[in-house]
C-alpha positions as CSV (number, residue, x, y, z in Angstrom):
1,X,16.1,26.1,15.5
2,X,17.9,28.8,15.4
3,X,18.8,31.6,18.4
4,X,17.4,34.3,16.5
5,X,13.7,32.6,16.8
6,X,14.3,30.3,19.6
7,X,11.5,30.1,21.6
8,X,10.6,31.6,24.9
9,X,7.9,28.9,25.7
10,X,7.8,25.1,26.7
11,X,7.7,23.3,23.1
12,X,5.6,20.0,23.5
13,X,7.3,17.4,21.1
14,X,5.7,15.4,18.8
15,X,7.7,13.0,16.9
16,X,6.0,9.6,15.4
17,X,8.5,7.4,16.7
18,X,8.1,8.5,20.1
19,X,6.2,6.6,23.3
20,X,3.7,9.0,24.9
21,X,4.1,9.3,28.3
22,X,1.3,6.6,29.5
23,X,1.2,8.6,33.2
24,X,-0.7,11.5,31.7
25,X,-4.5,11.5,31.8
26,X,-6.0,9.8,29.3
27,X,-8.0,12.7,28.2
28,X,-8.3,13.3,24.1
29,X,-9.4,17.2,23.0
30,X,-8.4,18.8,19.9
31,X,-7.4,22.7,19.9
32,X,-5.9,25.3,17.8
33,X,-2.1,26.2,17.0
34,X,-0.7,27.6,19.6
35,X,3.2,28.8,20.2
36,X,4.0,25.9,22.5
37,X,2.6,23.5,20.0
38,X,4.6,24.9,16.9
39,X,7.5,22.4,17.2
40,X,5.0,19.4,17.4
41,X,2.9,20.9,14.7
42,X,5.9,20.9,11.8
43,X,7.7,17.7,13.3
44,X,4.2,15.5,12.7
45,X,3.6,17.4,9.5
46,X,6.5,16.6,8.1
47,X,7.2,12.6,9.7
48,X,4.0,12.0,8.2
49,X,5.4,13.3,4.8
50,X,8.6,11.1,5.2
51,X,6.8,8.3,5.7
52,X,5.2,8.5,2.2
53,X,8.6,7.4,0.6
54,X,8.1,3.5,2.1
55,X,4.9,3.1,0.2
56,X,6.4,4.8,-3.2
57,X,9.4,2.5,-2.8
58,X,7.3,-0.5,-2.8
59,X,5.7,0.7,-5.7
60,X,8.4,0.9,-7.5
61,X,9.8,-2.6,-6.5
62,X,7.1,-4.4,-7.3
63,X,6.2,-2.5,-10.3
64,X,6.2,-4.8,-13.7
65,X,9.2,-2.8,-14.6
66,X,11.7,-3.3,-12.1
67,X,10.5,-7.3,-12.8
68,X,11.4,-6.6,-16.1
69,X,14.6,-5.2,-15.7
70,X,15.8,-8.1,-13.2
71,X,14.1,-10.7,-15.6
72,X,16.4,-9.5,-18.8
73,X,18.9,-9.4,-16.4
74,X,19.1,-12.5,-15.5
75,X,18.2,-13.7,-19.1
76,X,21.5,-12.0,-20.9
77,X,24.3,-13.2,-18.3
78,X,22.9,-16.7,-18.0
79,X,22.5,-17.4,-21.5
80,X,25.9,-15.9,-21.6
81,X,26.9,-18.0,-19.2
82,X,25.2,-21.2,-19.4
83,X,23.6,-20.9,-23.2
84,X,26.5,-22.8,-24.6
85,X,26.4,-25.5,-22.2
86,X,22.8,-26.0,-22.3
87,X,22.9,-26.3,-26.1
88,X,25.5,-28.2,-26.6
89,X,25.2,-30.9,-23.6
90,X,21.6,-30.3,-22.4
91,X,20.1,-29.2,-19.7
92,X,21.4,-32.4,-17.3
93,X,24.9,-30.8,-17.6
94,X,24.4,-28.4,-15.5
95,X,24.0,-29.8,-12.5
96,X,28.3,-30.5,-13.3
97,X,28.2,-26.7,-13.4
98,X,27.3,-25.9,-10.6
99,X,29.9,-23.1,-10.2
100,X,28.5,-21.5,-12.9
101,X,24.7,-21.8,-11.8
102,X,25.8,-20.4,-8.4
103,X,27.6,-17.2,-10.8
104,X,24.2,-16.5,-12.2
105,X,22.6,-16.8,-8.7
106,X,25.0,-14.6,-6.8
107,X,25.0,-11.8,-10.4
108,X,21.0,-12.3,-10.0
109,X,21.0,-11.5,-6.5
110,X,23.3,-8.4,-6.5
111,X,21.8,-6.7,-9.4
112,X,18.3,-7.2,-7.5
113,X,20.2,-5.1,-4.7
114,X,21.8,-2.7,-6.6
115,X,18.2,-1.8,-8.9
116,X,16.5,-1.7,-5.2
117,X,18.7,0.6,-4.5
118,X,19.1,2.8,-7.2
119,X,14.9,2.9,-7.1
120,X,15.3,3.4,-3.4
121,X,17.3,6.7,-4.3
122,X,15.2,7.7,-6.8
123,X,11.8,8.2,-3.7
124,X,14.3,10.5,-1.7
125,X,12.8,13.4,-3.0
126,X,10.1,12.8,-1.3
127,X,11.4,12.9,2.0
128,X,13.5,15.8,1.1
129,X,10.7,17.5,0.3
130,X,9.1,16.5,3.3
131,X,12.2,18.0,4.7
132,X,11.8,21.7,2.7
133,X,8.7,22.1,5.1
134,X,10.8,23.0,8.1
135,X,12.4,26.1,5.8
136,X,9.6,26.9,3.7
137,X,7.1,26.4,6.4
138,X,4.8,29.4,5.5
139,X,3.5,26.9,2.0
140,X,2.1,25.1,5.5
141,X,0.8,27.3,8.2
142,X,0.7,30.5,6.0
143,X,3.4,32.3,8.0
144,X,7.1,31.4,9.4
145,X,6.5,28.8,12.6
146,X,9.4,29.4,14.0
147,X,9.2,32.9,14.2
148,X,5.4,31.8,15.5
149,X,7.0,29.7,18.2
150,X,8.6,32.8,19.9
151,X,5.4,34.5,20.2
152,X,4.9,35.2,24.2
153,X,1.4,34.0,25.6
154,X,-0.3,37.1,27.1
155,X,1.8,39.2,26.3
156,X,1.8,42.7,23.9
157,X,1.8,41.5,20.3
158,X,2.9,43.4,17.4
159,X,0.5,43.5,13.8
160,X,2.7,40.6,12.2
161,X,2.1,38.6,15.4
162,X,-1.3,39.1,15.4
163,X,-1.7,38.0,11.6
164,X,0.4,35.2,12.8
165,X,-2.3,34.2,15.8
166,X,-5.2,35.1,13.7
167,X,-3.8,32.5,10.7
168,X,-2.8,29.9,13.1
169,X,-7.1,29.3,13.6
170,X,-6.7,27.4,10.2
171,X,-4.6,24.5,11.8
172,X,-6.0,21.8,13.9
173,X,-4.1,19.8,16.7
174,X,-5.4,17.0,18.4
175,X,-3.7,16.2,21.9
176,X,-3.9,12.9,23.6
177,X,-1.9,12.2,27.1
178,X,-0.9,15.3,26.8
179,X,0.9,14.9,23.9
180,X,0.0,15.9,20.2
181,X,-0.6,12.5,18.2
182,X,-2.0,14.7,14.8
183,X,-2.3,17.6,12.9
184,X,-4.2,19.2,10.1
185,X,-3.7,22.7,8.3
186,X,-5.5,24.7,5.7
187,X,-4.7,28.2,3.5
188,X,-7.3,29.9,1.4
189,X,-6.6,30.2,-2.2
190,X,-7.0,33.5,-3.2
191,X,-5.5,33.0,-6.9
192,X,-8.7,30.2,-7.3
193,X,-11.2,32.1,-5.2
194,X,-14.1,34.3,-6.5
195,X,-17.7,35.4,-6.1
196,X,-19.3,31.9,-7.1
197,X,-16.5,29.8,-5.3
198,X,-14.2,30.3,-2.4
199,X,-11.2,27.7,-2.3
200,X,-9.2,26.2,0.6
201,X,-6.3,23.6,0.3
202,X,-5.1,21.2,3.1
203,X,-1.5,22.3,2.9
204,X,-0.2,20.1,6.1
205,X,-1.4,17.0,7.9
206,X,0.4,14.3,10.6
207,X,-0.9,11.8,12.7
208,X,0.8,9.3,14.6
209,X,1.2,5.9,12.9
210,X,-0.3,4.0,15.5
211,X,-3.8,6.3,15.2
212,X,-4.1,6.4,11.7
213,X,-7.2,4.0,11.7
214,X,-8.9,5.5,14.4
215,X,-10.8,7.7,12.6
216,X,-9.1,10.9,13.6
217,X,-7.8,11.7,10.4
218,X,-11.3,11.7,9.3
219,X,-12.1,14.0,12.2
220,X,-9.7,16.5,11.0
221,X,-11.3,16.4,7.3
222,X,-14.3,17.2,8.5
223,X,-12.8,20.4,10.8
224,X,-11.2,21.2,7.5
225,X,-14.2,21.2,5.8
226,X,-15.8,23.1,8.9
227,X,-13.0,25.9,8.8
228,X,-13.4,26.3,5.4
229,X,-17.2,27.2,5.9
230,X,-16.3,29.6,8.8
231,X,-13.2,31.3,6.2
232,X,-15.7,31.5,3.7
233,X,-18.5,33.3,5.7
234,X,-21.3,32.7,3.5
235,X,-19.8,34.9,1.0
236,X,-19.5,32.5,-1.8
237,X,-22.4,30.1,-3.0
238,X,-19.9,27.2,-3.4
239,X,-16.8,25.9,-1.7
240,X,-13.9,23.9,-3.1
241,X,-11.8,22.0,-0.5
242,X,-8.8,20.7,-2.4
243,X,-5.8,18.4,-1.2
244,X,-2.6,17.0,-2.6
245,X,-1.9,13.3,-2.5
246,X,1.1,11.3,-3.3
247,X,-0.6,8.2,-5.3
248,X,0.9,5.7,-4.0
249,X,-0.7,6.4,-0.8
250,X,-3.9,4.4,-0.9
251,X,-4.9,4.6,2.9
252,X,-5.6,8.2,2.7
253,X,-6.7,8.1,-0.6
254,X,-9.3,5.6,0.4
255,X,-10.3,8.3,3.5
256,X,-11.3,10.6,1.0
257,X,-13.5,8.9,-1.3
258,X,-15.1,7.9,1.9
259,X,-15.5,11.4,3.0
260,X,-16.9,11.9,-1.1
261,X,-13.2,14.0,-2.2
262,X,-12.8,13.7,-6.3
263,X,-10.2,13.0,-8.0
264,X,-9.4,16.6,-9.6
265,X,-6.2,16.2,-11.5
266,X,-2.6,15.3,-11.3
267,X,1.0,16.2,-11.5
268,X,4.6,14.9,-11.8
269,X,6.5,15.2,-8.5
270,X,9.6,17.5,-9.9
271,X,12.8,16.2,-9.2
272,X,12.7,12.8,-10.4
273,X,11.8,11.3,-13.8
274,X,12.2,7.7,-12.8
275,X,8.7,8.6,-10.7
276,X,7.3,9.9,-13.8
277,X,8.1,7.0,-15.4
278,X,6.8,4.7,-12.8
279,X,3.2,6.6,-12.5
280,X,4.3,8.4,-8.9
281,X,2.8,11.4,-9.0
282,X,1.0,14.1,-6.7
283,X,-2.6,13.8,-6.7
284,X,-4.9,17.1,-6.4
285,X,-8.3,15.9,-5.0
286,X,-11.2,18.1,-4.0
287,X,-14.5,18.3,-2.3
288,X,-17.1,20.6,-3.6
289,X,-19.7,22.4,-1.3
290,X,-23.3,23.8,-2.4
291,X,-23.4,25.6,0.6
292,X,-26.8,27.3,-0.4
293,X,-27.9,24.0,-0.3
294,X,-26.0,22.7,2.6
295,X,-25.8,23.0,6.2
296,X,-22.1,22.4,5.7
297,X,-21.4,23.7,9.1
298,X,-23.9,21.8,10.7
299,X,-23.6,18.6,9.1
300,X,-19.5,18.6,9.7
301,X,-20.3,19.6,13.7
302,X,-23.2,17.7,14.7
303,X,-21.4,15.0,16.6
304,X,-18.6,13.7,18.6
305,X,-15.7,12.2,16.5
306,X,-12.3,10.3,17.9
307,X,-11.7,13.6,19.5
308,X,-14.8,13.2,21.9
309,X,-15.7,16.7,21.4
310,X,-17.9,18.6,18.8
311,X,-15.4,19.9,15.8
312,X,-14.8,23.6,16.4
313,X,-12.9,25.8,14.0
C-alpha cells in the first residue's frame, strides 16, 4: 500500500491461508465495510478469485483434449520407435527392447509434464486478474479502497469521503473470532437500469475455504438480494440481481441454482484462447425479482442464517 494512502487505522487481516486466532470469543455477526476492514475486504475478495485457477486447471487436464493430445503423442514416437520391431518380430520382441519401451515411457511421461504445464500457464490469467482487483479496486467496491482505508473514524469527512462511506453500505463482511472469514459486494448498474427494472451485480465476494459449506455464502446472497431491494427503494417494479461466474466453478454455481439464479449468458475470459477453446468462460447469472409481487425484503430477512443474526443491509 502505498504512503500516499496508508492508513491511519488498525487494518484487521484477512488472508485464506491464515489460522484465526482461536483465543478470541467465539462470537459470529456480520457488518458493513468499514476503513479498518478495507485490507481484509480486497485480500478475501481477491484469494477467493485466485483460487478459481485450481479448478480451471483441472479442467483443462482432464478435458478429452489434453487426453488427446498425450494419446497421439504417445502414438507417433512409439510407433516410431517400436513400429518396426513390432512388425517385423512381433509383439514378444519387445520385452528384448526394453530400452526402447523405457524411451517411450520416460518421452510419455515428460510430454504429460510439459502439456500440464503449458495448460497450467495458460489459467494464470485468472489469477492475474484476480490480481488487477487490488489496482482497479473501484470495478469492486465502487470507489478506490485504499484511499477508503485512510478514512479517519469520527472524524470531519470531506464530500468524496462521504460518497465513499455512503457506497461502502453495499458490501457485506462477516467477522468470526474477530476476524473477517468473508465478504460480499454489490454496484448498481445504471447503464442496465430503468423505470421497469433496476439492476445490481455482485462485483466481489471471499470466504474462507474452510466455511465455504456452511452456508454463509448463501447468507451473503440473500443480503445481496436484500441490499438490492433497499438500493432500489421501491422505485422499480422488477429487480435484476446479476453475477459473474467462472464455469468451471461448480460449488458456487450449484449455490445459485439453489438460491433459483439463471443462467443469463456467457463470455470468453480475454486473455487466453486456449480457455476459449477448452469451454472456460465467465458465466453471467441472474436472479429476477417481481417485487410488486414480492416481499423481497421480507422474505430475504425473516430469519437467522450462519451469521446468527437477521440480514441487515
Amino acid at each position: 500500500m502505498s504512503e500516499e494512502h496508508k492508513p491511519t487505522l488498525a487494518q484487521k487481516t484477512a488472508r485464506l491461508d491464515y489460522l484465526m486466532d482461536e483465543k478470541a470469543p467465539p462470537t459470529i455477526y456480520s457488518t458493513k465495510l468499514t476503513p479498518e476492514l478495507s485490507e481484509a475486504a480486497l485480500n478475501l475478495t481477491i484469494d477467493f478469485q485466485r483460487q478459481k485457477q485450481t479448478g480451471a486447471t483441472m479442467r483443462l487436464i482432464k478435458h478429452p483434449y489434453t487426453f488427446a493430445i498425450i494419446a497421439a503423442a504417445f502414438g507417433v514416437f512409439s510407433t516410431w520407435t517400436l513400429g518396426q520391431i513390432v512388425k517385423d518380430q512381433g509383439l514378444r520382441e519387445l520385452k528384448y527392447q526394453l530400452d526402447k519401451v523405457i524411451s517411450v515411457i520416460v518421452f510419455t511421461t515428460m510430454f504429460t509434464c510439459v502439456v500440464f504445464h503449458l495448460l497450467n500457464r495458460q489459467t494464470e490469467v485468472i489469477r492475474d486478474n484476480a490480481d488487477k482487483i487490488a489496482e482497479s479496486s473501484e470495478g469492486v467496491f465502487g470507489f478506490n479502497i485504499r484511499e477508503f482505508a485512510a478514512v479517519k473514524a469520527g472524524a470531519k469527512v470531506t464530500k468524496k469521503e462521504r460518497d465513499m462511506l455512503d457506497k461502502a453500505e453495499n458490501t457485506s463482511i462477516v467477522v468470526y473470532r474477530d476476524t473477517p472469514i468473508a465478504v460480499i459486494s454489490l454496484v448498481p448498474v445504471p447503464a442496465l437500469s430503468n423505470k421497469e427494472k433496476f439492476v445490481t451485480k455482485i462485483t466481489g465476494a471471499g470466504i474462507r475455504k474452510v466455511y465455504q459449506r456452511s452456508g454463509i455464502i448463501e447468507d451473503l446472497l440473500d443480503w445481496a438480494v436484500y441490499r438490492s431491494g433497499v438500493l432500489n427503494n421501491s422505485k422499480s417494479p422488477k429487480i435484476l440481481v446479476c453475477i459473474e461466474v467462472l464455469s468451471t466453478d461448480s460449488d458456487l454455481k450449484k449455490v445459485l441454482k439453489a438460491k433459483q439464479f439463471q443462467f443469463l449468458e456467457d463470455r470468453p475470459l480475454s486473455g487466453s484462447q486456449v480457455l476459449a477453446l477448452y469451454g472456460i468462460r465467465n458465466e453471467i447469472w441472474g436472479l429476477p425479482l417481481n417485487v410488486s409481487k414480492l416481499s423481497d425484503a421480507e422474505v430475504v430477512k425473516s430469519k437467522a442464517g450462519s451469521t446468527g443474526a437477521k440480514r441487515k443491509a
